[in-house]
C-alpha positions in Angstrom: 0.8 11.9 4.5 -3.0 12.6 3.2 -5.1 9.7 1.2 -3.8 10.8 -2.1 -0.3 10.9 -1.1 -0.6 7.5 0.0 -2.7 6.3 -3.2 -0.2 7.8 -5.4 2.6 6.2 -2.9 1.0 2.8 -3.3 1.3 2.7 0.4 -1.9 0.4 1.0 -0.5 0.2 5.0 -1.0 3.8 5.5 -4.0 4.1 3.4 -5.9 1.2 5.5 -4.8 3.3 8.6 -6.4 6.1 7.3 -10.3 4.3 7.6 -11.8 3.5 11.1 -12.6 0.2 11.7 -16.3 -0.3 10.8 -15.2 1.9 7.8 -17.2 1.2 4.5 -16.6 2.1 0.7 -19.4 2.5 -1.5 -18.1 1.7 -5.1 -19.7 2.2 -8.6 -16.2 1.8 -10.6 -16.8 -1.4 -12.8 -19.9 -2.2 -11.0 -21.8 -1.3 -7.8 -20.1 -3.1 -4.7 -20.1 -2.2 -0.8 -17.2 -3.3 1.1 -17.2 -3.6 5.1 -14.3 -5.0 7.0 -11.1 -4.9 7.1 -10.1 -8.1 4.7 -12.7 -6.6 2.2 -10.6 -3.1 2.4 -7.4 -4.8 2.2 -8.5 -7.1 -1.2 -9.7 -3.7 -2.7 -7.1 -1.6 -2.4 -4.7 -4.3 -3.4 -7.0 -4.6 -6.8 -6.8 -0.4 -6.4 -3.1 -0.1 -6.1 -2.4 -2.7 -9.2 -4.9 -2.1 -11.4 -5.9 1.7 -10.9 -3.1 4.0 -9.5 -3.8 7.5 -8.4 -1.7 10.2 -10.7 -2.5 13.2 -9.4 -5.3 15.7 -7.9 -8.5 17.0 -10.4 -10.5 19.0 -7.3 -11.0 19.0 -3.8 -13.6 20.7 -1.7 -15.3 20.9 1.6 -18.7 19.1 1.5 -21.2 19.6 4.5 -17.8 18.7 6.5 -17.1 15.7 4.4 -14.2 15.5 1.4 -15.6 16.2 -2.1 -12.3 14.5 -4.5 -11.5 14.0 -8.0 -8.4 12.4 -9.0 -6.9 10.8 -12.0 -6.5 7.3 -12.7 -5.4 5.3 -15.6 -9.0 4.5 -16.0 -9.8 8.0 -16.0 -10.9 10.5 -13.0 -13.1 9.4 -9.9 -14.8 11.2 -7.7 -15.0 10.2 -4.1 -16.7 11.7 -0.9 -14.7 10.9 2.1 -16.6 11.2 5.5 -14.6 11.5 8.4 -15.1 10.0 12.1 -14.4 12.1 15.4 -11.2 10.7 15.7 -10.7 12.1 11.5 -10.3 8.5 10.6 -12.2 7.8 7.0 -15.5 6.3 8.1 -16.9 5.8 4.4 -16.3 6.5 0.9 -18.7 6.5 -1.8 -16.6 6.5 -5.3 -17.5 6.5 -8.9 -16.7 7.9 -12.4 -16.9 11.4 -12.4 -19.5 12.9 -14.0 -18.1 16.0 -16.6 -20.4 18.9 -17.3 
C-alpha cells in the first residue's frame, strides 16, 4: 500500500509506518505548524483522517529524488513533497494548498 492508498484507506497505522522516526511534517493547511514526534504525527493524522480525507490523485512527480504530490481533499487539493530516508521511510513532508496556474 503507498501513502495515498492508505490516506484514502483511513489507515492512520499504516500511514505512521510509513514516516521514520525523527520524521517531521511541515504544514501550511489552516496555518503554519511543524510537527516532530511521534504523538504529534499520530494527533495530526487523526485531525487528517476526520476532518480532511484524501479522494483521489491530482499529480505526482519525481523531485530531485523526493515526491512532488497533489491530491484532493474535501477542502480542496494539497500539495505535498515527500522526502524519503535510506531505508524509503518518509523523513519529512512539507504540505500546503496548492497553488493553480
Amino acid at each position: 500500500m503507498n501513502w495515498l492508498d492508505a490516506y484514502r484507506a483511513g489507515d492512520l497505522e499504516e500511514i505512521l509506518g510509513m514516516f521514520a522516526d525523527n520524521a517531521v511534517i511541515h504544514c501550511d493547511c489552516g496555518g503554519q505548524k511543524t510537527l516532530t514526534g511521534k504523538n504529534a504525527l499520530r494527533a495530526y493524522w487523526l485531525d487528517r483522517l476526520k476532518r480532511y480525507p484524501a479522494f483521489g490523485l491530482n499529480d505526482l512527480k519525481p523531485k530531485h529524488g523526493d515526491v512532488a504530490i497533489s491530491y484532493i481533499t474535501t477542502s480542496g487539493i494539497v500539495g505535498a513533497v515527500l522526502t524519503f530516508d535510506a531505508t524509503g521511510r518518509i523523513k519529512s513532508v512539507s504540505c500546503g494548498p496548492a497553488v493553480r496556474d
